[in-house]
C-alpha positions as CSV (number, residue, x, y, z in Angstrom):
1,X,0.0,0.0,0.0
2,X,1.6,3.6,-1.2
3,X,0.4,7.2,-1.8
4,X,2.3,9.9,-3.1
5,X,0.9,13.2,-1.6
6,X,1.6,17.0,-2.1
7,X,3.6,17.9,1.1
8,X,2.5,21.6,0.4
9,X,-1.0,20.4,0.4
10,X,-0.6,18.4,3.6
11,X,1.1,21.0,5.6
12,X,-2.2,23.1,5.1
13,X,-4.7,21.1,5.7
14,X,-2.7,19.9,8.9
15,X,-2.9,23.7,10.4
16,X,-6.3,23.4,10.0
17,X,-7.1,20.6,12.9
18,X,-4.7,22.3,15.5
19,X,-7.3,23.4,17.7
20,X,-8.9,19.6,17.9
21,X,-6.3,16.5,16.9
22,X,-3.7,15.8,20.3
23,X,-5.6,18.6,22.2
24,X,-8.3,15.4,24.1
25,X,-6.1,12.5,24.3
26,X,-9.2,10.4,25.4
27,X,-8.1,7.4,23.9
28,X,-4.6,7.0,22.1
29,X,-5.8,6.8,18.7
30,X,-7.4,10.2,19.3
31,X,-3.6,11.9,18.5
32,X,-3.7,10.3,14.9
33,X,-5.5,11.8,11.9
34,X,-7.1,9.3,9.7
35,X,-5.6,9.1,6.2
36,X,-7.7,7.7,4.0
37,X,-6.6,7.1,0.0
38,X,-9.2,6.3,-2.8
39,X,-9.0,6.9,-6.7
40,X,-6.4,9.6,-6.2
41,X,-8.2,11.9,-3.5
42,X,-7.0,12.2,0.4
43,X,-9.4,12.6,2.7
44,X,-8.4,13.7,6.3
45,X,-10.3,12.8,9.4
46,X,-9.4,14.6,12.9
47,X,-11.4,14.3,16.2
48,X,-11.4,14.8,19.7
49,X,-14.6,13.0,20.0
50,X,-16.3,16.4,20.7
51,X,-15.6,17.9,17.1
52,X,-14.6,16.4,14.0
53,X,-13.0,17.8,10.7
54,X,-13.2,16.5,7.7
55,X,-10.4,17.7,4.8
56,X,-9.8,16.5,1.2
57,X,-6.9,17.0,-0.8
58,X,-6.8,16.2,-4.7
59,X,-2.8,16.5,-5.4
60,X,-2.5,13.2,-4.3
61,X,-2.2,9.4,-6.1
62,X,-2.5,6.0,-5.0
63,X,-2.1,2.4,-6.2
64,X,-4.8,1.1,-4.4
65,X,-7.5,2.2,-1.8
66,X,-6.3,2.1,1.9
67,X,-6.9,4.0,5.2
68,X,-3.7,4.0,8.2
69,X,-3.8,6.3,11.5
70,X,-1.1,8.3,11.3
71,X,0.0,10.2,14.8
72,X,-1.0,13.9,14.0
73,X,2.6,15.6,15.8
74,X,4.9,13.0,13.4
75,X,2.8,14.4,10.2
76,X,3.4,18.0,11.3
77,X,7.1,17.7,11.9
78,X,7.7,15.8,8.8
79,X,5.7,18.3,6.4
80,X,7.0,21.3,8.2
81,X,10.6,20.0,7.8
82,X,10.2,18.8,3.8
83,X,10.1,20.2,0.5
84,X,9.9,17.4,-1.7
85,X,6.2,15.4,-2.0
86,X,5.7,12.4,0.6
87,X,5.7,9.1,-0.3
88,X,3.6,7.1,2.4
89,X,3.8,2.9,2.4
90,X,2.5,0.9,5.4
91,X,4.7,-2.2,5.8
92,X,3.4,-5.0,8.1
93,X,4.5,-3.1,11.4
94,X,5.3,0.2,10.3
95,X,4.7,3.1,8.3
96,X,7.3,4.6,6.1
97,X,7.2,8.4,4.7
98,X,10.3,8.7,2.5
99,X,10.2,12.7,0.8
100,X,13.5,13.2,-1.2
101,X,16.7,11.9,0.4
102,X,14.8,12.4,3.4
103,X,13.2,8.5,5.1
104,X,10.7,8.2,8.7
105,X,9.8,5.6,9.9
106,X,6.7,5.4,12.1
107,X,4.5,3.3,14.5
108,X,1.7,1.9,13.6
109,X,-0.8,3.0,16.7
110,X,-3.8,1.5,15.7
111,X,-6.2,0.1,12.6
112,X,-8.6,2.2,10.7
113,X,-11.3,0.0,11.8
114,X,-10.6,1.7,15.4
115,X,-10.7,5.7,14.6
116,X,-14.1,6.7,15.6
117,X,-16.4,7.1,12.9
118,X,-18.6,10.5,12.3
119,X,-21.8,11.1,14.4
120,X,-24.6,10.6,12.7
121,X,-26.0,14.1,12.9
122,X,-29.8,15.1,12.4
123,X,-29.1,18.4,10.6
124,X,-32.5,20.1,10.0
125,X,-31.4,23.9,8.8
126,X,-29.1,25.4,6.5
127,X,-27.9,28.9,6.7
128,X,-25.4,30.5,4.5
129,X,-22.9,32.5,5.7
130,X,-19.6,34.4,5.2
131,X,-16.9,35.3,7.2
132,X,-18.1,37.3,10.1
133,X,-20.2,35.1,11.2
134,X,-17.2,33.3,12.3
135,X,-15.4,36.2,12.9
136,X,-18.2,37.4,15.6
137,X,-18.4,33.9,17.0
138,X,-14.9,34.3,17.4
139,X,-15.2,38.2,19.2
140,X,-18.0,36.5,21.3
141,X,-15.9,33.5,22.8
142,X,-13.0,35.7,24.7
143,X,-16.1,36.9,26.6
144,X,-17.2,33.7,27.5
145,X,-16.4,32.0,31.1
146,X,-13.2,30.2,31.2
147,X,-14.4,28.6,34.8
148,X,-15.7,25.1,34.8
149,X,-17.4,25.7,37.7
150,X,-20.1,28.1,35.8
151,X,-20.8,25.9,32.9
152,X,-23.5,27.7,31.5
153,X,-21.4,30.3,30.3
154,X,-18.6,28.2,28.7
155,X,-19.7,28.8,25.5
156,X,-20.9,30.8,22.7
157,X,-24.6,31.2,22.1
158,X,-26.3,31.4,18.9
159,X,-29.7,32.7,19.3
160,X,-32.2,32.3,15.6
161,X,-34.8,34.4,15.0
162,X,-36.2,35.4,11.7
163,X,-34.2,37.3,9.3
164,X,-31.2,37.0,12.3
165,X,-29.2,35.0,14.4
166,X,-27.9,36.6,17.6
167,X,-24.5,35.8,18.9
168,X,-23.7,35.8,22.3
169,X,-20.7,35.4,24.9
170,X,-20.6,36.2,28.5
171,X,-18.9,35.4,31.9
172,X,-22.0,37.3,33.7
173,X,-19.4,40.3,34.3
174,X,-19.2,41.1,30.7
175,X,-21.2,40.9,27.6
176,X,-21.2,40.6,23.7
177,X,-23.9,40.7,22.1
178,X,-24.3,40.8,17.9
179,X,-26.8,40.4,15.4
180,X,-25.9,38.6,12.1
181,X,-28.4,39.1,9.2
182,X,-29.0,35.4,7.6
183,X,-31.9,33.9,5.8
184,X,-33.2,32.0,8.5
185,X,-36.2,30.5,10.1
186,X,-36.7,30.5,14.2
187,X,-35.8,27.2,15.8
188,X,-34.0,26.8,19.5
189,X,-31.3,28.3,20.2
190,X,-27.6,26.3,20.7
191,X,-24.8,26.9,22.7
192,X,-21.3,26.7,20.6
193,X,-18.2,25.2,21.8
194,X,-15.2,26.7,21.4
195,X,-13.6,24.2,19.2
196,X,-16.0,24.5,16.9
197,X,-15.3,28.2,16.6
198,X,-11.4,28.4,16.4
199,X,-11.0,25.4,14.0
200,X,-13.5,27.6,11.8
201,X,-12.0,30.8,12.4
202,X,-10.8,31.2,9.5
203,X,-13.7,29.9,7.3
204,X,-14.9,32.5,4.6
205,X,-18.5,31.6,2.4
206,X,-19.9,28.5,4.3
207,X,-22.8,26.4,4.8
208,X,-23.4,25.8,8.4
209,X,-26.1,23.3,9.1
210,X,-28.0,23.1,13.0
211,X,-29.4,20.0,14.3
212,X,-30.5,19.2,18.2
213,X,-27.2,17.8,19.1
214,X,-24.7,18.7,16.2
215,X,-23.5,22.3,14.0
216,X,-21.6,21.3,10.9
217,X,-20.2,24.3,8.8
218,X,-18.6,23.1,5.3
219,X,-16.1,25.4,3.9
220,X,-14.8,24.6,0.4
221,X,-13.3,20.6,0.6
222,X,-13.1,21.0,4.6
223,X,-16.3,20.3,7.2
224,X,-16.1,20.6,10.6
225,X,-18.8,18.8,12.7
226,X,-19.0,19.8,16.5
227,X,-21.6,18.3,19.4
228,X,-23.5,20.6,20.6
229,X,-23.4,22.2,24.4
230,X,-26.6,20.7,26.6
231,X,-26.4,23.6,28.5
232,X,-29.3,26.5,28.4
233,X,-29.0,29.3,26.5
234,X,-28.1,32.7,27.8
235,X,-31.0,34.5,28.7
236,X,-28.8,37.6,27.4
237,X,-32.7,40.0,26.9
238,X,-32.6,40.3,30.9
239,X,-29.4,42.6,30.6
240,X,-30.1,44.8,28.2
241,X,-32.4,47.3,28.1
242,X,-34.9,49.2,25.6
243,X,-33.7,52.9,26.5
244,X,-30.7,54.5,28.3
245,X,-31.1,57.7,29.9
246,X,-27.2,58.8,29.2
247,X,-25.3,58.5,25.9
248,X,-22.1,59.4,25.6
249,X,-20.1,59.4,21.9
250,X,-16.6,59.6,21.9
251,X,-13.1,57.7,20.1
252,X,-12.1,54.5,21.3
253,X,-8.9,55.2,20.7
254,X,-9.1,57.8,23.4
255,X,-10.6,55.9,25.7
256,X,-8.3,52.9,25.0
257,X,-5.4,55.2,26.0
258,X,-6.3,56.5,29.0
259,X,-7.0,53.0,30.2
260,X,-3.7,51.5,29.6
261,X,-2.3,54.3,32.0
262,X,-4.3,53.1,34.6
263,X,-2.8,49.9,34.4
264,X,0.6,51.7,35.7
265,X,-1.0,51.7,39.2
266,X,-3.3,49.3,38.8
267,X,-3.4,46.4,41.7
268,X,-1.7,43.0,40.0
269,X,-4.8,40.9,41.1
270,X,-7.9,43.4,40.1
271,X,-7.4,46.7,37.8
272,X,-10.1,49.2,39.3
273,X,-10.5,52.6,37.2
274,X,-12.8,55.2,38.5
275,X,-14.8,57.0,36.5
276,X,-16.3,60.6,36.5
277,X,-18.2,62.2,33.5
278,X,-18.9,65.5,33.3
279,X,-19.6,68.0,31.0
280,X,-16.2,68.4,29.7
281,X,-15.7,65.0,29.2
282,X,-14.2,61.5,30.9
283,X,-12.0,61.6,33.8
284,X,-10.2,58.5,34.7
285,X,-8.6,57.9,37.8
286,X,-6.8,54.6,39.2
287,X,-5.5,54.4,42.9
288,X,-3.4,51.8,44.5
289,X,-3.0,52.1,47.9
290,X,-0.2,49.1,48.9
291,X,2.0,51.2,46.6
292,X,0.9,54.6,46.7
293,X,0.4,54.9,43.1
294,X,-2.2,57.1,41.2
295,X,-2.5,57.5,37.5
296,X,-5.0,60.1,36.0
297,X,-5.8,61.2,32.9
298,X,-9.0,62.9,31.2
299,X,-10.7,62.6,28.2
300,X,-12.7,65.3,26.0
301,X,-16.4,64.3,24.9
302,X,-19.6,65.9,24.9
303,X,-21.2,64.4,28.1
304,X,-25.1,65.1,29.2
305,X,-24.4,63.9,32.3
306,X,-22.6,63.9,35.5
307,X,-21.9,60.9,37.1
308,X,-18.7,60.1,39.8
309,X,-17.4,57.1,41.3
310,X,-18.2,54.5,38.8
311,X,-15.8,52.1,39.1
312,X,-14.9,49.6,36.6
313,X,-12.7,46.6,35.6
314,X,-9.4,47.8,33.4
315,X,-8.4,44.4,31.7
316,X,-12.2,43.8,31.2
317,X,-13.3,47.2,29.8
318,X,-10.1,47.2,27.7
319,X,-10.9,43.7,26.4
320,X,-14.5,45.4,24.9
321,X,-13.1,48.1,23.0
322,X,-11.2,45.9,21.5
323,X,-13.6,43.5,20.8
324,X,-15.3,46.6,18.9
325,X,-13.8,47.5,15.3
326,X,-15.8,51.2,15.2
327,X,-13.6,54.0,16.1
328,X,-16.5,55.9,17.2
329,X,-18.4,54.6,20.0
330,X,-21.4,55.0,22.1
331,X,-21.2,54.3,25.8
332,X,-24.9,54.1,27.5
333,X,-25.2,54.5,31.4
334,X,-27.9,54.8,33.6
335,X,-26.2,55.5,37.1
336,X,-23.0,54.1,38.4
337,X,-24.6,51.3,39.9
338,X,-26.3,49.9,36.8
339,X,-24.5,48.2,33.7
340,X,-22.6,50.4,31.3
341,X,-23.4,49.4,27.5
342,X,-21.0,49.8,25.0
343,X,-22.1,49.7,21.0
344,X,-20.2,51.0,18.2
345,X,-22.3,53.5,16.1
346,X,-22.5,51.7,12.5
347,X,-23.4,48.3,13.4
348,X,-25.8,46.1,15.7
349,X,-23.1,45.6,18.8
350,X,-23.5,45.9,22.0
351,X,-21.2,45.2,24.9
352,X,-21.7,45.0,28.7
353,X,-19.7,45.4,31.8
354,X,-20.6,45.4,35.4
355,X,-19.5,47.9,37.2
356,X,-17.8,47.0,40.9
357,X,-19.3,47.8,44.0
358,X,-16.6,49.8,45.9
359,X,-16.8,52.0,48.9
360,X,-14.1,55.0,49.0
């Protein structure tokens, strides 16, 4: 049994299951991506048993049909470290790649019989999309919680209504929330994981098909097929709000600015800023009192209101703004105990922090 394959080709289609082969090491065969060869035409399969992706490559030929796990860290170190096209045999106990004057020889870990095989998926809607969709999912996942022990906001929820889908991600601290127009029909909403959304990151004009359990998105000759989270969708309605009784419009490059001098005397455990708005603008104020450092620094806007003392996270108000690609930005408040919204002005964004409770 030999293939010849484009090592160009391979090396591409490799970077592409990063995010899911080796990362679950549930069972061995798990760090191996299925290579299957048939009438000249590779077709890759990678899994951690919670996502699957599926790639084809056509600069390829065979001598006969057959299907070897090969372990996915050996395959990236030889096409990384080869010019020349590979030249894969599987011997009675080994596997040989031989590329050029270059030969590896490999360990068989187990027979194709033993990958797992794809879920059987119930796929009942088709949206088409482009690429920020995935984009936004991606924007929407660094907002999600990275704590285990509040599951129900370890992922990325995608909300369907007609005409939309709404994208959310939040840790209950701090929001995104973003409308994506699609052709679509209502149907329940799914929570996202986040291997799904960074081994599609990159996906341009898709198909993504929604089922109860599964999301598949096909992107040119590579699929990606992800379970679904069981957990409930964000009820992401109870924190916004119809009306705001401030508005504030001003740069985010501005406000971006003064922030990052906060962080000069900002604690190392939790950055507080304060925050007073006048009618000459922002003024930003950060205190640390174990060092007896301050940093201030002020901000020119046309503000409607004066507020003092609203204090906010640094890293996580920071983390917005840049989550938002508008230079000019809205910031909604209601009084410095409420949440502060944050939307860009030219598209349908918004963002959400909590402000901290702080006596001073």
């Amino acid at each position: 049994m030999k293939a010849i394959v484009n090592v160009q080709s391979l090396s591409k289609e490799l970077k592409k299951m990063s995010h899911i082969v080796g990362k679950k090491n549930i069972i061995p065969i798990t760090s191996c991506v299925l290579m299957k060869f048939s009438d000249g035409l590779l077709t890759m399969v990678g899994t951690d048993l919670e996502t699957t992706i599926i790639s084809t490559i056509n600069d390829c030929t065979c001598g006969e049909d057959f299907s070897i796990p090969i372990e996915y860290t050996d395959l990236v170190s030889i096409s990384n470290s080869c010019n020349s096209p590979l030249e894969i045999s599987v011997k009675e106990k080994h596997i040989s790649i031989v590329s050029g004057k270059s030969k590896f020889k490999l360990s068989i870990i187990g027979e194709s019989e033993h990958f797992p095989n794809m879920p059987e998926t119930d796929l009942d809607i088709n949206v088409e999309v482009d690429g920020s969709f995935f984009y936004e999912l991606l924007k929407a996942s660094q907002f999600r919680s990275k704590d285990l022990n509040f599951v129900n906001f370890n992922n990325v929820g995608v909300g369907f209504k007609d005409g939309k889908m709404v994208i959310v991600g939040t840790d209950a601290n701090t929001a995104y929330v973003s409308e994506y127009e699609a052709v679509v029909k209502g149907r329940p909403s799914i929570m996202v994981t986040d291997s799904f959304i960074t081994t599609c990151k990159s996906f341009q004009q898709s198909v993504i098909k929604v089922g109860n359990k599964y999301i598949e998105a096909t992107c040119g000759d590579t699929t990606v097929t992800s379970r679904l989270s069981e957990q409930n969708f964000v009820k992401y309605e109870v924190m916004l709000k119809d009306s705001y009784d401030f508005n504030v419009i001003c740069q985010k490059s501005d406000i971006l600015f003064a922030l990052k001098k906060m962080l000069v005397s900002s604690d190392t455990l939790l950055s507080v800023t304060q925050i007073d708005l006048s009618a000459k603008g922002i003024k930003f104020t950060s205190t640390n009192t174990d060092t007896e450092k301050d940093s201030e620094d002020f901000v020119s806007c046309d503000c409607s209101i004066k507020l003092e003392k609203l204090y906010l996270n640094t890293n996580h108000l920071i983390a917005l703004l840049n989550a938002i690609d508008s230079e000019e930005i809205n910031i909604m408040i209601q009084n410095e105990r409420d949440n502060v919204y944050i939307s860009p002005a030219d598209s349908k964004i918004i963002c959400l922090i909590r402000p901290l409770i702080i006596n001073r």
